[in-house]
C-alpha positions as CSV (number, residue, x, y, z in Angstrom):
1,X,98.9,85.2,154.2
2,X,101.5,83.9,151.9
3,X,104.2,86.4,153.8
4,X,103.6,84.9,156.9
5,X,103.6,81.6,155.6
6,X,107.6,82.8,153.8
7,X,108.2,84.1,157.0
8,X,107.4,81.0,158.9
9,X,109.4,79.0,156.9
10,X,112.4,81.5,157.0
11,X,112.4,81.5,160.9
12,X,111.9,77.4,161.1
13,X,114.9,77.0,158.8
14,X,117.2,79.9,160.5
15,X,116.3,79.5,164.3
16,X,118.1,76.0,164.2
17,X,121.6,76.8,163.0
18,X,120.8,80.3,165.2
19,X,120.4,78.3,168.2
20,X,123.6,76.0,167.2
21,X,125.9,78.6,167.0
22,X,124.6,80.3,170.2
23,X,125.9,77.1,171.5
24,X,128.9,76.7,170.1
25,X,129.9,80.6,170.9
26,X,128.6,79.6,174.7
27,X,131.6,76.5,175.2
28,X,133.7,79.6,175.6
29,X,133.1,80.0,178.9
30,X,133.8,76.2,179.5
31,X,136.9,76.7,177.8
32,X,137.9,79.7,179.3
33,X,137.3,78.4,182.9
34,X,139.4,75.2,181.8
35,X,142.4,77.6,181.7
36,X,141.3,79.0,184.9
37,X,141.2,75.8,186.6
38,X,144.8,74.4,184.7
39,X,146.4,77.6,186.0
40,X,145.1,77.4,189.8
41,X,145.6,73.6,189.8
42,X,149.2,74.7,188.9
43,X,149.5,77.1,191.9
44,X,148.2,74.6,194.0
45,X,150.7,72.0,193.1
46,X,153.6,74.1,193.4
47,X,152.6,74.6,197.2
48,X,151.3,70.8,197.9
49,X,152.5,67.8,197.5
50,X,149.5,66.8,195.0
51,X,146.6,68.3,193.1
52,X,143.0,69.1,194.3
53,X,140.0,67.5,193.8
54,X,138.2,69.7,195.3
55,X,137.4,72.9,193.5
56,X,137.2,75.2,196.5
57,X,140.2,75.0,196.9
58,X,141.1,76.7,194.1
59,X,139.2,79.9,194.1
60,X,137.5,79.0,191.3
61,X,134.0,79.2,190.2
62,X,131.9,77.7,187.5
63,X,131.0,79.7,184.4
64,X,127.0,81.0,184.1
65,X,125.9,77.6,181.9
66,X,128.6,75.0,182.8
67,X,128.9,73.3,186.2
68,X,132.4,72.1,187.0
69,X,133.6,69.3,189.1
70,X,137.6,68.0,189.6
71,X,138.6,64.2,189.8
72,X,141.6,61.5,189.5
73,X,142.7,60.4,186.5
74,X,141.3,56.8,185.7
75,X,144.3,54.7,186.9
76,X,146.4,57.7,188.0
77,X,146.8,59.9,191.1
78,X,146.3,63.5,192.6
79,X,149.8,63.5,192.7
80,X,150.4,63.0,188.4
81,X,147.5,64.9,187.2
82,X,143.5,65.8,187.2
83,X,140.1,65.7,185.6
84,X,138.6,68.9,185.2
85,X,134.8,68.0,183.6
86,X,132.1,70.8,182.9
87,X,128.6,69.6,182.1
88,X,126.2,72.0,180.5
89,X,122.9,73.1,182.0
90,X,120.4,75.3,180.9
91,X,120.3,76.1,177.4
92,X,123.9,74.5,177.1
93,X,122.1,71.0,178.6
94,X,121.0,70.8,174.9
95,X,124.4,70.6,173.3
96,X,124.5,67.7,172.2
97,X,127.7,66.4,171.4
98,X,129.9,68.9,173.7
99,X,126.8,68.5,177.0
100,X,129.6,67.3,179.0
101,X,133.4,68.9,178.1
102,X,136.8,67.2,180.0
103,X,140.2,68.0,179.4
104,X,142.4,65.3,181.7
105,X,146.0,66.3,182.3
106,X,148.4,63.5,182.9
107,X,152.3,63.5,183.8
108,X,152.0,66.4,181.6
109,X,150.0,65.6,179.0
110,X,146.3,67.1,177.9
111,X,144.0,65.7,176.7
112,X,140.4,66.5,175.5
113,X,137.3,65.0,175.7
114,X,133.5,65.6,175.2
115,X,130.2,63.8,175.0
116,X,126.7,64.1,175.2
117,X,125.6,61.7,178.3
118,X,128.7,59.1,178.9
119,X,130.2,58.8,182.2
120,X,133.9,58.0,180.7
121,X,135.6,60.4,178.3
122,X,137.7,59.2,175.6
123,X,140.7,61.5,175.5
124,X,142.5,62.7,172.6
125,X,145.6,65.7,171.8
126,X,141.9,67.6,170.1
127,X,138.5,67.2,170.6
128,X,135.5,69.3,167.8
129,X,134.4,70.9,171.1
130,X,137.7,72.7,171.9
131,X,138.0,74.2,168.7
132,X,140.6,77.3,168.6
């Protein structure tokens, strides 16, 4: 009885910081499919006159536990830059901080952003979320 009891207590403490780093090793794929997206928006742009906002366009597709969705820069154009935003569902809907991932690429510059539930992204040069 006491083993199980050890063992209980061995799995409560573990399975957390398990689960966290499943997590963490899972934003990968959000990452990844950033790059994906950056490069194809690129391609596009250097056939059209402006970005896309609309991801069929590029050929891409969303990871396994992200969904991904394009938009305009707040106060900018298509024609300067994009939004690129993946929000986690499944077992990556439970990532707290890094639920919903942006990077937001204006006149050139990235930015990275991440939250749990807000519908604006503060953008910085890093972000915990897109650690490399």
């Amino acid at each position: 009885m006491i083993a199980v009891a050890v063992v209980a207590v061995i799995v409560a403490l573990a399975l957390p910081s398990f689960k966290g780093s499943v997590q963490k090793s899972r934003r990968a794929d959000a990452i990844a499919a950033f790059a994906g997206v950056q490069q194809a928006q690129e391609r596009w742009r250097g056939n059209n006159p402006a970005y896309t906002n609309i991801l069929g366009n590029l050929g891409v597709t969303s990871p396994q536990l992200y969904t991904l969705s394009l938009d305009t820069p707040a106060g900018g154009s298509l024609t300067t830059g994009y939004v690129i935003v993946a929000e986690g569902t499944g077992s990556q809907a439970d990532d707290r901080a890094c639920k919903r991932m942006s990077v937001q690429m204006v006149n050139g510059n990235v930015g990275y952003g991440a939250c749990e539930s807000c519908t604006t992204f503060t953008y910085g040069p890093t972000n915990p979320c897109f650690n490399r």
